[in-house]
C-alpha positions as CSV (number, residue, x, y, z in Angstrom):
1,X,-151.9,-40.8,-23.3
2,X,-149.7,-42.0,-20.2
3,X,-147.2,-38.5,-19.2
4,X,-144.3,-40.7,-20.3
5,X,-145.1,-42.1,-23.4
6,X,-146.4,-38.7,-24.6
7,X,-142.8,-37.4,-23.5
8,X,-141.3,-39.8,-25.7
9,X,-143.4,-39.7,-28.2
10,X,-143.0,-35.8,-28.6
11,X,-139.1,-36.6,-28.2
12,X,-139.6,-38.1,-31.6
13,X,-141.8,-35.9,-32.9
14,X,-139.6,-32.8,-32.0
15,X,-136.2,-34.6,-33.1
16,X,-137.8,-34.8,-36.4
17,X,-139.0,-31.2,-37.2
18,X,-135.5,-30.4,-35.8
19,X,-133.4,-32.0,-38.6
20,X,-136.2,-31.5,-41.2
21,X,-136.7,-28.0,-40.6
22,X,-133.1,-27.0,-40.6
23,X,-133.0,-26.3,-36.5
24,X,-130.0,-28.4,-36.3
25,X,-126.8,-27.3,-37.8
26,X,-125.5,-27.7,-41.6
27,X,-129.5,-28.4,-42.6
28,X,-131.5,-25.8,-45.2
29,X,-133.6,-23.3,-43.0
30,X,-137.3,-23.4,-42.8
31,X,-138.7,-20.7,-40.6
32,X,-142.3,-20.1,-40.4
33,X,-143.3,-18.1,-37.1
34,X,-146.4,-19.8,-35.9
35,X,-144.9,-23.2,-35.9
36,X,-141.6,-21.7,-34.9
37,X,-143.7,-20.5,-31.8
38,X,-144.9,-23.4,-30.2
39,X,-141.7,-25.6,-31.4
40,X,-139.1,-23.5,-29.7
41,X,-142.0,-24.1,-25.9
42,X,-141.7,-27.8,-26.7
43,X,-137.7,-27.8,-27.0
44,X,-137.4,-26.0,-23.8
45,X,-140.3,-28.5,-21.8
46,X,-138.3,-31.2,-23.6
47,X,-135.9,-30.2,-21.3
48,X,-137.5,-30.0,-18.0
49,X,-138.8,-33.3,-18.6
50,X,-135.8,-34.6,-19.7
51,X,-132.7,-32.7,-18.1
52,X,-131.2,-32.9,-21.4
53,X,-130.0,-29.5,-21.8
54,X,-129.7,-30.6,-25.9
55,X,-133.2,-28.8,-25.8
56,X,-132.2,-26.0,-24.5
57,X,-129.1,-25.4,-27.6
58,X,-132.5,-26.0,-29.8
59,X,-134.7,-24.0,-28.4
60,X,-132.0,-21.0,-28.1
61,X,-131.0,-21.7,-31.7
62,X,-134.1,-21.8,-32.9
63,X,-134.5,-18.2,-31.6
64,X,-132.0,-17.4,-33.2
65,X,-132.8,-18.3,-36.2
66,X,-136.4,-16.8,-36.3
67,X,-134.5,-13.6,-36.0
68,X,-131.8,-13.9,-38.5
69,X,-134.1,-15.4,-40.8
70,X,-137.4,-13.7,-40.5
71,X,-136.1,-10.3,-38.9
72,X,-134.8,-9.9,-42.1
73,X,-135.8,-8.9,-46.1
74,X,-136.7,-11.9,-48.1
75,X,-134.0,-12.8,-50.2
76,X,-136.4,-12.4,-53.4
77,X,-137.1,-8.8,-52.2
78,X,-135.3,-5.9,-53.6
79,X,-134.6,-4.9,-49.7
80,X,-131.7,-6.1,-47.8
81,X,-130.5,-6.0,-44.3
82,X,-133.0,-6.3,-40.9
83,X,-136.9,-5.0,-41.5
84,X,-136.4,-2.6,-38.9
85,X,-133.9,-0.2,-41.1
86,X,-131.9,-0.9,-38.2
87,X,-128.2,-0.9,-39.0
88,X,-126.5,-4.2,-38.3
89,X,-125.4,-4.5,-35.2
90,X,-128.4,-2.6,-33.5
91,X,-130.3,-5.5,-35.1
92,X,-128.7,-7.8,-33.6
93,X,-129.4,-6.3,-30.4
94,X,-132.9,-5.3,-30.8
95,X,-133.9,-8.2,-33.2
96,X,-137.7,-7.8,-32.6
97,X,-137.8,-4.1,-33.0
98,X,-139.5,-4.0,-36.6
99,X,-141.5,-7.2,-36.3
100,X,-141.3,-11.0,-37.9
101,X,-142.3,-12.1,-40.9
102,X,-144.8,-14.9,-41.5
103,X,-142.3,-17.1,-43.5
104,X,-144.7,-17.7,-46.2
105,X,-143.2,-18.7,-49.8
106,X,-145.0,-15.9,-51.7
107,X,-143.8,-12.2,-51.3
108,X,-146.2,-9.5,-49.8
109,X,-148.2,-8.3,-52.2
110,X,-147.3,-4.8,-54.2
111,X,-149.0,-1.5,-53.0
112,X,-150.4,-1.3,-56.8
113,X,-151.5,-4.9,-57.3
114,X,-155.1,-5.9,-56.5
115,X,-155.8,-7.6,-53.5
116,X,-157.1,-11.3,-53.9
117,X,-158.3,-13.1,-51.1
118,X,-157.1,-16.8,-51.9
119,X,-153.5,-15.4,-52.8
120,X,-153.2,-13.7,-49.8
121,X,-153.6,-16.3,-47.6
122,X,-150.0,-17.6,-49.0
123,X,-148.5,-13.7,-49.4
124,X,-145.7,-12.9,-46.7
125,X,-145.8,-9.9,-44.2
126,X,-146.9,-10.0,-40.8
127,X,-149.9,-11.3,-38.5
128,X,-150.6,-10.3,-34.9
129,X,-151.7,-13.2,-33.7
130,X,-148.2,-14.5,-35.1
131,X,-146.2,-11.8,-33.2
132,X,-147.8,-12.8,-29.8
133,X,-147.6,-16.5,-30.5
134,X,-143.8,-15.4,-30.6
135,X,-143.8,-13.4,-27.6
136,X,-145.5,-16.3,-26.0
137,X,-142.3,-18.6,-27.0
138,X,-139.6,-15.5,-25.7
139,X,-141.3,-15.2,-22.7
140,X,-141.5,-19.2,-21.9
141,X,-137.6,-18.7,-23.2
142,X,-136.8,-16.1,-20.7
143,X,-138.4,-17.9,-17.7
144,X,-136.6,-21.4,-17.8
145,X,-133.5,-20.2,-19.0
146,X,-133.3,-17.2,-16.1
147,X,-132.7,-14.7,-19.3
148,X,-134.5,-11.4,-19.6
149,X,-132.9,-10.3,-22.8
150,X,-135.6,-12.7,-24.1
151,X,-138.2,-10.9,-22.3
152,X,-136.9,-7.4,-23.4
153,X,-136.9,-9.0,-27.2
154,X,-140.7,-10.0,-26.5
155,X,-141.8,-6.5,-24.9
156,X,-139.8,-4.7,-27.8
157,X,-142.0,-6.9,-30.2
158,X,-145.4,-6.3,-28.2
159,X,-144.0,-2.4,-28.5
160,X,-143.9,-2.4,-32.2
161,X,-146.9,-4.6,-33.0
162,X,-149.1,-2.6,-31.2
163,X,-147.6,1.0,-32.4
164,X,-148.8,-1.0,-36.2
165,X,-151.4,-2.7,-36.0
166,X,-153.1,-0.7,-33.6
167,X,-154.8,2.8,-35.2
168,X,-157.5,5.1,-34.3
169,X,-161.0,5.3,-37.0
170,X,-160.6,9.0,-36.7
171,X,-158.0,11.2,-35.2
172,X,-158.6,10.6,-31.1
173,X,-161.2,8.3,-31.5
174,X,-162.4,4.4,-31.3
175,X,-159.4,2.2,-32.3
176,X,-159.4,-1.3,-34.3
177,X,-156.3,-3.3,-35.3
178,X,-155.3,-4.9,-38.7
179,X,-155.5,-8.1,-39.2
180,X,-152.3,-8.2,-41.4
181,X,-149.7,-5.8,-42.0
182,X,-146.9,-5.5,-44.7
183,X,-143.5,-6.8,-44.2
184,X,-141.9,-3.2,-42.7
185,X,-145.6,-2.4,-40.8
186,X,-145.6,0.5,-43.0
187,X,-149.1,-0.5,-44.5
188,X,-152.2,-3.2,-43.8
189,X,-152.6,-5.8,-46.3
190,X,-155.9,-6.8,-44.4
191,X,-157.3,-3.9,-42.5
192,X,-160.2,-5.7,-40.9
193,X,-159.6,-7.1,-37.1
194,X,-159.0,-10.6,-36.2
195,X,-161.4,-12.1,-33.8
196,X,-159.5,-13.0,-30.9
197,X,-156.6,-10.9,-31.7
198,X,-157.1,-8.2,-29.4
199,X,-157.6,-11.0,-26.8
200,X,-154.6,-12.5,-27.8
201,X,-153.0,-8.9,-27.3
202,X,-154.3,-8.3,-23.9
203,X,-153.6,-11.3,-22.3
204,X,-149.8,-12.0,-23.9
205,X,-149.1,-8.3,-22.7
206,X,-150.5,-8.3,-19.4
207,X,-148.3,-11.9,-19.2
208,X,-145.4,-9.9,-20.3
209,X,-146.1,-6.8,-18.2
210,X,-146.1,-9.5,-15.1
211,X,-143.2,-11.1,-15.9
212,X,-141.1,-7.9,-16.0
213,X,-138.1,-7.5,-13.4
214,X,-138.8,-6.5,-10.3
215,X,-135.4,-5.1,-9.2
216,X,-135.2,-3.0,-12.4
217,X,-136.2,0.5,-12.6
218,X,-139.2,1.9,-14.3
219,X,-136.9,4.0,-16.3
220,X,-134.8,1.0,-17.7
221,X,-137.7,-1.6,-18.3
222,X,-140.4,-0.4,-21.1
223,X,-144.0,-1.0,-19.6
224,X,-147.2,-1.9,-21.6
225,X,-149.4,-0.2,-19.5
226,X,-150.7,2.1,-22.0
227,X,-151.2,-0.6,-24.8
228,X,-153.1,-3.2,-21.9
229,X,-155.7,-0.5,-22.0
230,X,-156.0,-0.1,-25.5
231,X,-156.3,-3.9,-26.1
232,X,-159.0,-3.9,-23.2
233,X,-160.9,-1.6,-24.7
234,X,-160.7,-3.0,-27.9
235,X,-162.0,-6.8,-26.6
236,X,-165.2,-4.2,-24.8
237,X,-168.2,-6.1,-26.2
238,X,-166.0,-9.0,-28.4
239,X,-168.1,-12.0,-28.6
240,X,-165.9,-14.7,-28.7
241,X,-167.4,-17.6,-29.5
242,X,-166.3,-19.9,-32.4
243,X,-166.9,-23.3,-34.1
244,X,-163.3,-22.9,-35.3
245,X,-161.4,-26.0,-33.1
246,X,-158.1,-23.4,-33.4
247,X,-160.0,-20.9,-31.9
248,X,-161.5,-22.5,-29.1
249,X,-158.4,-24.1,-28.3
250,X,-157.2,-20.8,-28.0
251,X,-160.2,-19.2,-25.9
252,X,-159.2,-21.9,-23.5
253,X,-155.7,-21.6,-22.9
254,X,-156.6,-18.1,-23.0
255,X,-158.7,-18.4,-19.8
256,X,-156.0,-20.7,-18.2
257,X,-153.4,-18.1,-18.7
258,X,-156.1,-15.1,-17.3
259,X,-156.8,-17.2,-14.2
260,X,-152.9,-17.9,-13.6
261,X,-152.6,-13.6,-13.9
262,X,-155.6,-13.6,-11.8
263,X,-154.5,-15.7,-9.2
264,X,-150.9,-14.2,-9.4
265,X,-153.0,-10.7,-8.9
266,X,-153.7,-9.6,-11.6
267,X,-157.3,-9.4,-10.2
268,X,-158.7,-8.1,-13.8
269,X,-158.5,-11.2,-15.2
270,X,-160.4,-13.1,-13.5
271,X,-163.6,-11.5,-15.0
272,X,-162.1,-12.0,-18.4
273,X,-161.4,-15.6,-17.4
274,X,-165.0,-16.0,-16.9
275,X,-166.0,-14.6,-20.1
276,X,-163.8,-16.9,-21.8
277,X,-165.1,-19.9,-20.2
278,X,-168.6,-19.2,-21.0
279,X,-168.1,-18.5,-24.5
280,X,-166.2,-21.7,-24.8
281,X,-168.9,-24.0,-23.7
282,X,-171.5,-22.9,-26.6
283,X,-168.0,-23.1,-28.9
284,X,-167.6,-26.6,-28.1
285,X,-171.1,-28.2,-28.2
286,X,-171.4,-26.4,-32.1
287,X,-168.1,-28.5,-32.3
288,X,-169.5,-32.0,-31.1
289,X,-172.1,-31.7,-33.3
290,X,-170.4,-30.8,-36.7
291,X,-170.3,-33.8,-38.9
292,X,-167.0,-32.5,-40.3
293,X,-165.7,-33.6,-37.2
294,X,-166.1,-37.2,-38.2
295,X,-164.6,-37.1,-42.0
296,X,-161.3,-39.1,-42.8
297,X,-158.0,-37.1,-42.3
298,X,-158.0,-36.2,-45.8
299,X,-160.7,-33.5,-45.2
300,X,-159.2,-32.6,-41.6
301,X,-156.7,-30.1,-40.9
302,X,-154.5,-31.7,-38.0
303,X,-153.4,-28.5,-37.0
304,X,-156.5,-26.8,-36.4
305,X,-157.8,-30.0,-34.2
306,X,-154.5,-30.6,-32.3
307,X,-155.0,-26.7,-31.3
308,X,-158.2,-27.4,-29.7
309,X,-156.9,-30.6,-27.7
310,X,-153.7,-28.3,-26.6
311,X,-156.8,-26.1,-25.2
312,X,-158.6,-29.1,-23.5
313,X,-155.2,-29.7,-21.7
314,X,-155.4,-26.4,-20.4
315,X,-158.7,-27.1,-18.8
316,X,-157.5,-29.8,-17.1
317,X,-154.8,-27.8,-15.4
318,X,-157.3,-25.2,-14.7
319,X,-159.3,-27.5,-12.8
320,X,-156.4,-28.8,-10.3
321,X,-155.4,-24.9,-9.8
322,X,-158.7,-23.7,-9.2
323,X,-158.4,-26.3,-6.9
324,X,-155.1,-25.3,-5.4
325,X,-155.7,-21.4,-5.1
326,X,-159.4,-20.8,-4.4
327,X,-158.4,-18.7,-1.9
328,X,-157.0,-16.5,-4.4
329,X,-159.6,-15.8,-6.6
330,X,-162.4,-13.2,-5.9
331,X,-165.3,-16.1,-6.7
332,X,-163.4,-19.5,-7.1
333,X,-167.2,-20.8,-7.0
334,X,-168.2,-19.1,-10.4
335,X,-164.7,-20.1,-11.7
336,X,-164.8,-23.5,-10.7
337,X,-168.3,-23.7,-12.0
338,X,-167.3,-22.4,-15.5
339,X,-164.3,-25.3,-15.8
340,X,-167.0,-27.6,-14.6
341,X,-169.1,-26.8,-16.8
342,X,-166.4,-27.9,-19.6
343,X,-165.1,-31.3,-18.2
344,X,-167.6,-33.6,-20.2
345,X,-165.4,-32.4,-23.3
346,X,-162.4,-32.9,-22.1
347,X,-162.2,-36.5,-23.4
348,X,-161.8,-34.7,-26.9
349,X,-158.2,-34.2,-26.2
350,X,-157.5,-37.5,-26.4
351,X,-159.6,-38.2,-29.1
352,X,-157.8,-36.1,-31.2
353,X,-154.2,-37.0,-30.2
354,X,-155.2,-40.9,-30.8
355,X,-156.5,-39.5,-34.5
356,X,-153.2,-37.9,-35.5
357,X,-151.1,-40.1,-33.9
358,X,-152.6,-42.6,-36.4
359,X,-149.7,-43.5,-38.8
360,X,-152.6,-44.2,-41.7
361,X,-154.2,-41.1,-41.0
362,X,-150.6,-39.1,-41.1
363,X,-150.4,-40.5,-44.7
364,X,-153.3,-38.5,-45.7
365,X,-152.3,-35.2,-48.2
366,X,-153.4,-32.5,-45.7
367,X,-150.9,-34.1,-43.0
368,X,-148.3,-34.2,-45.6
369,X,-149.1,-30.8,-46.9
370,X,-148.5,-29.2,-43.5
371,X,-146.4,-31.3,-41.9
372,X,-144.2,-28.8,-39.8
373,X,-146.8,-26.9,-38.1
374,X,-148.9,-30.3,-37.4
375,X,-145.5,-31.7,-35.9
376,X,-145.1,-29.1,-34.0
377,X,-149.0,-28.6,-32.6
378,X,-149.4,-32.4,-32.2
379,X,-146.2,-32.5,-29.8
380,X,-147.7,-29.4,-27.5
381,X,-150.4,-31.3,-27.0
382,X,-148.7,-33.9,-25.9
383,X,-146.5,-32.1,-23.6
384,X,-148.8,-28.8,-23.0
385,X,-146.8,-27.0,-20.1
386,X,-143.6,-25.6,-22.3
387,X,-146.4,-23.2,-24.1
388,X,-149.4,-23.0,-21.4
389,X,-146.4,-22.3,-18.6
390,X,-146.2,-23.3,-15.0
């Protein structure tokens, strides 16, 4: 789609999920991290593109909502007060500091019940790749409104995610990291590791690690040095690949963000970029060719897709700043090459937003059924920058 009309149409988009999902005042709440994520990095390009600094009061509110609402006990739980045991007014300071809950309807599940793998998928508690979606949105915050109490929320979060989900196999040795931890991070309600979450980890921190102030001292800013290492020692040997669209979506903004570190100097990165890229290319031709690919929206997931054209719009950008910075990259060739070697797909993006876009096919139950986070993914992939940054 033209720049413009994908502005406005994500204007529409957004202004919706606003006053259904309670973002605008005297409206019922609905907080759900994931979606919250990637909503509050729309609200604030809304307002670059825009000037309207309305986006800005939703995006800020929005955060501050997340907080109140999911820093805190469920009101069907038993517990009251912030999930951190923090008393009141420290919470309000340091919302971040015991985690976020998911937001889903169902409470976590007991430490004597039996564990049952449909159910949990709508049990609350708390998922990395969640947590670093929002550190993602605090960080985005933090740089286009010129606030680093955002940042400080986000590297407080990194802080505790990775003290939880984060444990050695045996005292000193290899380390692996939970999939899914309990509300207070006290216990894993899925032990086994994510896929891409340690990638998700690395690259988020090492964002976050970049971003910190320069004119504050070591002393007064907490550094994720330590945990950077972890997480790259943990994605030793990961093979990446997927025929999941979310998770190729996310491989590729992935390797956008690792060659903007790169370029910045974060000269590891570039080696990870290049990983990324090559394990994306197998990724997307097992895509092409899945039949499910071509079913009617009623056996899509819109999400899922409109993740993997958010991805494709990172590639594009990769290819202009490849462009732009060669001379800051170790071997801009083999870079260039990689994104190169992924433009033939990059028609998908489009494919996809024309699919969803659709008003017949957003009748179909599994738009319905997940309507905020679909709103929310389909409108960051039509204006990509508020969550794959400058």
């Amino acid at each position: 789609m033209e720049e413009r009309a994908s502005a406005k149409e994500a204007v529409r988009i957004m202004s919706a999920f606003a006053r259904d999902t309670g973002v605008v005042p005297n409206r019922p709440a609905r907080r759900y991290l994931w979606t919250d994520a990637f909503a509050v990095c729309n609200f604030l390009e809304l307002r670059r593109l825009t000037g309207d600094e309305t986006y800005a009061d939703l995006a800020t509110g929005l955060v501050d909502q997340v907080h109140t609402v999911l820093g805190r006990h469920r009101p069907d739980d038993a517990r009251t007060g912030w999930i951190s045991g923090l008393s009141e007014e420290e919470g309000r300071k340091h919302p971040t500091r015991g985690g976020l809950r998911i937001g889903k309807q169902r409470n976590e599940r007991k430490e004597d019940e039996p564990y049952d793998e449909q159910l949990e998928w709508d049990r609350d508690g708390q998922y990395y790749h969640y947590l670093t979606k929002w550190m993602v949105a605090l960080d985005r915050a933090a740089q286009a409104l010129r606030d680093t109490r955002y940042l400080r929320w986000a590297v407080e979060l990194a802080k505790s995610a990775h003290d939880s989900f984060v444990y050695d196999l045996w005292p000193g040795g290899e380390k692996r990291m939970a999939w899914k931890m309990s509300i207070d991070l006290t216990r894993p309600l899925v032990p086994f590791m994510g896929a891409h979450d340690p990638l998700d980890g690395l690259v988020t921190f090492s964002e976050l690690e970049w971003d910190a102030p320069r004119d504050c001292e070591a002393s007064a800013w907490p550094g994720l040095g330590e945990e950077i290492a972890d997480l790259a020692r943990l994605c030793e040997g990961m093979r990446f690949a997927t025929e999941d669209p979310l998770g190729i979506g996310g491989l590729l903004t992935d390797a956008w963000r690792a060659v903007r570190l790169a370029i910045l100097g974060d000269v590891s990165k570039e080696e990870l970029a290049l990983e990324l890229l090559a394990a994306a290319r197998p990724s997307l031709e097992a895509y092409e060719k899945n039949p499910a690919t071509r079913l009617p929206a009623g056996y899509r997931l819109a999400f899922r897709e409109l993740g993997l054209s958010l991805g494709l719009r990172a590639v594009e950008r990769l290819k202009d700043r490849v462009s732009q910075e060669e001379g800051r990259l170790r071997d801009s060739r083999a870079v260039r090459a990689g994104v190169e070697a992924l433009e033939r797909f990059l028609p998908l993006a489009d494919t996809i937003e024309a699919f969803w876009l659709d008003r017949d096919n957003r009748s179909a139950s599994t738009w319905k059924d997940h309507l905020d986070i679909n709103r929310a993914m389909l409108a960051s992939s039509l204006v990509p920058d508020g969550y794959l940054g400058a």
